[in-house]
C-alpha positions in Angstrom: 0.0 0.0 0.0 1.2 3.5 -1.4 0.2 7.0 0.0 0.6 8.9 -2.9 0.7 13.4 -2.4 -1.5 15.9 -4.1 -0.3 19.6 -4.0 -2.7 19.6 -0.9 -1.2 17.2 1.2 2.1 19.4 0.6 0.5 22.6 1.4 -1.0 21.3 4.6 2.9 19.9 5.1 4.6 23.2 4.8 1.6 25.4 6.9 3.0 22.7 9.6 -0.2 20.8 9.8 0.9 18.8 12.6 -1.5 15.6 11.2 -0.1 15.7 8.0 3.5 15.8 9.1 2.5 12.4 11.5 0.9 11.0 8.2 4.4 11.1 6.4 6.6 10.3 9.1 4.4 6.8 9.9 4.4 6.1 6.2 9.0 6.6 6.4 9.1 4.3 9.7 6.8 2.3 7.7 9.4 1.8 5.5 7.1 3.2 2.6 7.8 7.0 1.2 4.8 8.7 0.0 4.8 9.1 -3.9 3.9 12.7 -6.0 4.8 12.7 -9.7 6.6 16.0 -10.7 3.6 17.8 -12.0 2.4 17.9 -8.2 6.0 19.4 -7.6 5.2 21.9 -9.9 2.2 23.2 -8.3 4.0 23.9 -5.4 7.5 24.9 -6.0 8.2 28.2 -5.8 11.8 28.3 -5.5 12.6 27.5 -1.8 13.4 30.7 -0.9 13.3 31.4 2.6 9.3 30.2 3.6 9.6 26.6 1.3 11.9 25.2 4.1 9.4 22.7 5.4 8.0 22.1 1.7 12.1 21.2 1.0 12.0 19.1 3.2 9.4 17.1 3.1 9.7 16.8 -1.2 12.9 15.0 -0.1 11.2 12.3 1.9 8.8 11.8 -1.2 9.3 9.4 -4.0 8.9 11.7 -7.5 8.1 9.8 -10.4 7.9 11.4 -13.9 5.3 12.5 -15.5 6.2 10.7 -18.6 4.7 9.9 -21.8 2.8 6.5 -20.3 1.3 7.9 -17.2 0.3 10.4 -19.4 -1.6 8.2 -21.5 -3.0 6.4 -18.7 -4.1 9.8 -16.5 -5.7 11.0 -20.4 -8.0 7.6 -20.4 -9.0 8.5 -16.8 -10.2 12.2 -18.0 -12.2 10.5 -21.4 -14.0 8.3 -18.8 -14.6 10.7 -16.0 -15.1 13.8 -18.2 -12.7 16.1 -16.1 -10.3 17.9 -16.9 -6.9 18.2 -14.5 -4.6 16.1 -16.1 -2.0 16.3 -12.4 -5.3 14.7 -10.5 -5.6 12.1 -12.9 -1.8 11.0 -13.4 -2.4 10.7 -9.7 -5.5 8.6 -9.7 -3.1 6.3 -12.9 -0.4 5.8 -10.7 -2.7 4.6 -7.7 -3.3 0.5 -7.3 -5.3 -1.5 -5.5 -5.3 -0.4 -1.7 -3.2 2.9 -2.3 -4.3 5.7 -0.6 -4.3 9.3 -2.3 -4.3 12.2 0.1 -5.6 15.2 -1.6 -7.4 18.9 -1.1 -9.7 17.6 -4.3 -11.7 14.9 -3.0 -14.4 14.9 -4.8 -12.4 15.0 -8.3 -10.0 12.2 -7.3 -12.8 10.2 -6.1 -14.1 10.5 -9.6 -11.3 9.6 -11.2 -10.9 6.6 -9.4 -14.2 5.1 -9.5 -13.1 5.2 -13.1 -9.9 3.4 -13.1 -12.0 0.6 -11.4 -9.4 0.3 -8.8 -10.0 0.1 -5.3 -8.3 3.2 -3.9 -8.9 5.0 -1.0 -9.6 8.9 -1.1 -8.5 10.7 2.1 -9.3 14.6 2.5 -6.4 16.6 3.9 -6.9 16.9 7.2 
């Protein structure tokens, strides 16, 4: 089982959100690193200066996989069968398997997409 990272869950991380930061630490003594793909990076990066300290360092506990050319494909059949749009939610909702757990701001839009991917996936609000 896989926590995978919205640009949420890393925005609640670096406002300190206490719950969050226990969510990512259990997952590391777990032995299991959350998971983003660099389009979520994107959406939160800013450069690090000075007040993306905690964000730094929580992006390097995180496992980033590209956002290639075949999650790509796979996040685009996601949006033809959901009929959304927000191809970084979806590239999330592709690289999620059976008994992952996405942690997101967008609920109700990942939820979408996976209902669609036909994979059992939990979808956990930011806390």
């Amino acid at each position: 089982m896989s926590i995978i990272l919205d640009a949420g869950a890393f925005v609640a991380l670096e406002r300190g959100d206490r719950a969050m930061w226990r969510r990512l630490k259990a997952a590391l003594l777990a032995g299991s690193p959350p998971v983003t793909h660099g389009g979520v990076t994107a959406q939160v990066w800013r450069g690090g200066t000075g007040h993306q300290t905690r964000l730094a360092r929580a992006l390097k506990a995180v496992e980033t996989v590209p956002l290639d050319e075949e999650l790509g494909r796979r996040a685009g059949v996601l949006l033809a069968r959901s009929g959304l749009s927000d191809a970084i939610d979806a590239a999330l909702a592709a690289m999620a398997a059976h008994g992952d757990r996405i942690i997101t701001s967008d609920p109700l839009d990942l939820a979408a997409l996976v209902a669609v991917s036909n994979r059992r996936v939990d979808v956990v609000p930011v806390p």
